[in-house]
C-alpha positions as CSV (number, residue, x, y, z in Angstrom):
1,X,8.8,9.3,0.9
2,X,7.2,12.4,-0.5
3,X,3.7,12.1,-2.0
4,X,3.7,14.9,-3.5
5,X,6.3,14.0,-6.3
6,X,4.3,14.0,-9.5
7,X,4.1,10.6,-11.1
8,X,5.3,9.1,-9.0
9,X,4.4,6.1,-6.9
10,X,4.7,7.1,-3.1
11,X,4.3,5.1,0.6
12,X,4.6,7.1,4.0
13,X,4.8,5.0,7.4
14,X,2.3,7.2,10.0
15,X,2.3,4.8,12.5
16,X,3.4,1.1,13.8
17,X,1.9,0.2,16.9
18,X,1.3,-3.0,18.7
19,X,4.7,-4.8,18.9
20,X,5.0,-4.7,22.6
21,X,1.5,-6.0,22.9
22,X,1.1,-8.7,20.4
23,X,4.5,-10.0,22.4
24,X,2.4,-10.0,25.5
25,X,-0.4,-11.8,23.9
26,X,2.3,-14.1,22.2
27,X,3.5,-15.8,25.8
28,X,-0.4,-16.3,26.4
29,X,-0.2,-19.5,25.3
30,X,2.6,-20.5,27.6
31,X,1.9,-18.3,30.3
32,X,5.3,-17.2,30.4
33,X,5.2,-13.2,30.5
34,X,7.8,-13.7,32.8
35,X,10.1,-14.6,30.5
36,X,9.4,-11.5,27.8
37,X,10.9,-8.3,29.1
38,X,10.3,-6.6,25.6
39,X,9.4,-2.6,26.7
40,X,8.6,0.5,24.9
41,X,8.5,-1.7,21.5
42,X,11.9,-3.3,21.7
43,X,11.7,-6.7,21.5
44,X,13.9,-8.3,24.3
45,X,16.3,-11.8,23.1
46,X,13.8,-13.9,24.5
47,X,10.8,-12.9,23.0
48,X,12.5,-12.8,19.5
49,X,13.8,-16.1,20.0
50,X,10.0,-17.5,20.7
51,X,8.6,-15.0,17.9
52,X,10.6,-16.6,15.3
53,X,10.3,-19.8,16.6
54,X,6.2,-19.3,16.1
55,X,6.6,-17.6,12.6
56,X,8.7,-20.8,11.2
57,X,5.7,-22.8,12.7
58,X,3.3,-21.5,10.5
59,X,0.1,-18.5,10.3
60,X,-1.8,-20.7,12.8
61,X,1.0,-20.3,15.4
62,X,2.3,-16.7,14.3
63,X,-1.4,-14.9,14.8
64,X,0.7,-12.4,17.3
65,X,1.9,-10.8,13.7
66,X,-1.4,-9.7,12.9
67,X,-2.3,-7.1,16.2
68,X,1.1,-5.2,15.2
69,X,-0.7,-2.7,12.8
70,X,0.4,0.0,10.1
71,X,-0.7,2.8,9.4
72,X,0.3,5.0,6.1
73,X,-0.1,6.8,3.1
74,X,0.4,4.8,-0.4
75,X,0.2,6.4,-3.6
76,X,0.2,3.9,-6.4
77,X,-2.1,2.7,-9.7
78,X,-5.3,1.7,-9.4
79,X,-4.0,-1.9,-11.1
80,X,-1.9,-2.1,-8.1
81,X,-4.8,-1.7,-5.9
82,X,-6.7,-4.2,-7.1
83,X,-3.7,-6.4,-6.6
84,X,-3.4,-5.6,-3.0
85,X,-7.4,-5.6,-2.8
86,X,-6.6,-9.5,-2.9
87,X,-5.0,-9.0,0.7
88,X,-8.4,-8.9,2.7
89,X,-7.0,-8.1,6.7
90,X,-6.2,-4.0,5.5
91,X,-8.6,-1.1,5.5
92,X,-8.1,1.6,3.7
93,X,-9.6,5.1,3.0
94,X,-9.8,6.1,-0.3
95,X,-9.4,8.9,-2.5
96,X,-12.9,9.2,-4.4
97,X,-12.7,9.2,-8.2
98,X,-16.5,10.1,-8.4
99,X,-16.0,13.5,-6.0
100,X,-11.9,14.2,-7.1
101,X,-11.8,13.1,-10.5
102,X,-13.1,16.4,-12.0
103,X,-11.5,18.7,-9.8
104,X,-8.3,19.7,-11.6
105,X,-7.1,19.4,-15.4
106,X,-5.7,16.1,-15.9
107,X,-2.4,16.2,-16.6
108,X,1.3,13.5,-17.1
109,X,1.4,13.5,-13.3
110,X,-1.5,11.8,-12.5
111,X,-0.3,8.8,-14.2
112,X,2.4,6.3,-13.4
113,X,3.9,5.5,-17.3
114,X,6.9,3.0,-16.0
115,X,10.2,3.0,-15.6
116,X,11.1,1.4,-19.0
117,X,13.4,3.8,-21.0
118,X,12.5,1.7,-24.2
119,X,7.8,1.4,-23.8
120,X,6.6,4.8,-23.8
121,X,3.5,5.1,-23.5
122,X,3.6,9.3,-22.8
123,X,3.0,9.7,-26.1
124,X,-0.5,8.3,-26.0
125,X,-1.3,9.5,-23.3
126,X,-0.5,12.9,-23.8
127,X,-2.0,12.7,-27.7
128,X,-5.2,10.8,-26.7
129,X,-6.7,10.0,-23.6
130,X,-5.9,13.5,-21.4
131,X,-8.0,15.3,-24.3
132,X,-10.3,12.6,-24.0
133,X,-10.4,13.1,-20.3
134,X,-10.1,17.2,-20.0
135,X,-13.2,17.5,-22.9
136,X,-15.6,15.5,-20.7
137,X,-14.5,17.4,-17.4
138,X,-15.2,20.6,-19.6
139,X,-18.1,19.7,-20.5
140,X,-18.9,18.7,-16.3
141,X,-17.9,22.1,-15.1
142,X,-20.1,23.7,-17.6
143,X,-22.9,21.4,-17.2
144,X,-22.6,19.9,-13.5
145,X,-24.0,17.2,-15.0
146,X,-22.4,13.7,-13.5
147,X,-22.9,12.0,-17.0
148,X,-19.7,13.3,-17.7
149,X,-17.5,12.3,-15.0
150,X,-18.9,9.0,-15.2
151,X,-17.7,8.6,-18.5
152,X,-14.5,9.8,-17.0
153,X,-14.1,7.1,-15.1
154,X,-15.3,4.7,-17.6
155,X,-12.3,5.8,-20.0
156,X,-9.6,6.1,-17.1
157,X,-6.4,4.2,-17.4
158,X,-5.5,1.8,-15.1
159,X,-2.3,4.4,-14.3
160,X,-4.3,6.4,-13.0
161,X,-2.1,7.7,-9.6
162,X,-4.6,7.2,-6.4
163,X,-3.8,7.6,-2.6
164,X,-5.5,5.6,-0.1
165,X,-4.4,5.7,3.8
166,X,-4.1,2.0,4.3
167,X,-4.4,0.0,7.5
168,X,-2.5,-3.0,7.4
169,X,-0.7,-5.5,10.1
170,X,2.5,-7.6,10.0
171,X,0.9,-10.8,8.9
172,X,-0.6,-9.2,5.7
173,X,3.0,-7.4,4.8
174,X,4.7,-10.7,5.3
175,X,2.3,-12.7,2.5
176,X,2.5,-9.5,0.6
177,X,6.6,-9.7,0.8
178,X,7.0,-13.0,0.0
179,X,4.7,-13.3,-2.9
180,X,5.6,-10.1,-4.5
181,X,9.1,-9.7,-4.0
182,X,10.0,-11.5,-7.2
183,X,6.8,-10.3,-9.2
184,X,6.6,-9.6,-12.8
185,X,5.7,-5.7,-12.0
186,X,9.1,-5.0,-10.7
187,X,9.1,-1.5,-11.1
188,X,5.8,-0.6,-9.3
189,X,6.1,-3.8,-6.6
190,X,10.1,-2.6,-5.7
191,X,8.6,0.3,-4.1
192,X,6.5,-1.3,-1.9
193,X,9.1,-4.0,-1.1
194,X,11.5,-1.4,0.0
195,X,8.9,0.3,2.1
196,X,8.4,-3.2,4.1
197,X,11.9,-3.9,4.6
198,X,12.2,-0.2,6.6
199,X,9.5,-0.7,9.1
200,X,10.5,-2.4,12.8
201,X,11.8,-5.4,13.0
202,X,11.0,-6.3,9.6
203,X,14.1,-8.6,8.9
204,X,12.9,-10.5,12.1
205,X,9.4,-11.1,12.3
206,X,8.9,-10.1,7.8
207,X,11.5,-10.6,5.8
């Protein structure tokens, strides 16, 4: 997806790595390598067959899902952070709202204002909180003092548009799946349900 579209929320796979080897480790168990034959991360019949067999068994037999790691870019709100904050395997880098949040005028496109063609909360935001916002970075600029963006970030929505490059693994994106799929922020978590489904093997070893 491209992060660069203003407003909007935004995931970008960089990497997936680890399927072949989290397969190997998977056998360990058993020693039964022999019976893999899963190369260049293509997961042979066998070893799907024994994969899903583990997964149905539970996270203390599917532990293989957690060494098959993601990489990638997510641009979402910083209330949906917090949500996947409650995931604890991921590490992320962050964008800093102390050393960014001054650097530009704030404008629409740094929020995320819904999908809902009936709540509108533009208006507001336009009329309100960006003056609010642009006055106090003024007042930084001219000042350099950081009393100002502080109070930026005390008076920032929770819309407030932040990109983070997140490390995450396959266990984590299957709680994530099943426990958001059908959550009550269907506009911002269908995006990041649509990003799992696209990644390798997700209707196997995920979905």
């Amino acid at each position: 997806m491209n992060m660069n579209i203003a407003g909007k929320i935004g995931i970008e796979t960089l990497n997936v790595a680890g399927i072949q080897e989290s397969l190997f480790g998977m056998r360990n168990p058993f020693d039964s390598w022999d019976k893999g034959g899963s190369e260049n991360n293509d997961i042979s019949d066998s070893d799907m067959v024994l994969a899903q067999k583990l997964i149905k068994g539970g996270s203390e037999h599917r532990k293989f899902l957690r060494q098959i790691q993601v990489w990638s870019n997510i641009k979402v709100p910083r209330y949906i952070w917090q949500e996947l904050d409650t995931y604890k395997f991921g590490t992320k880098n962050s964008q800093s709202t102390m050393h960014t949040l001054h650097k530009r005028e704030f404008n629409l496109s740094d929020f995320y204002l819904g999908e809902d063609p009936v709540i509108n909360t533009a208006n507001m935001m336009k009329n309100h909180i960006l003056p609010e916002l642009n006055m106090y970075r003024e007042h930084f600029l001219s000042t350099k003092d950081y009393r100002y963006v502080i109070e930026m970030k005390r008076i920032l929505p929770e819309s407030f548009l932040q990109m983070r490059t997140w490390n995450t693994n396959y266990e984590e994106l299957r709680n994530i799946y099943h426990q958001r799929k059908s959550h009550r922020l269907k506009d911002e978590w269908t995006h990041i349900i649509q990003w799992i489904e696209s990644l390798p093997y997700a209707k196997e070893l995920i979905l």
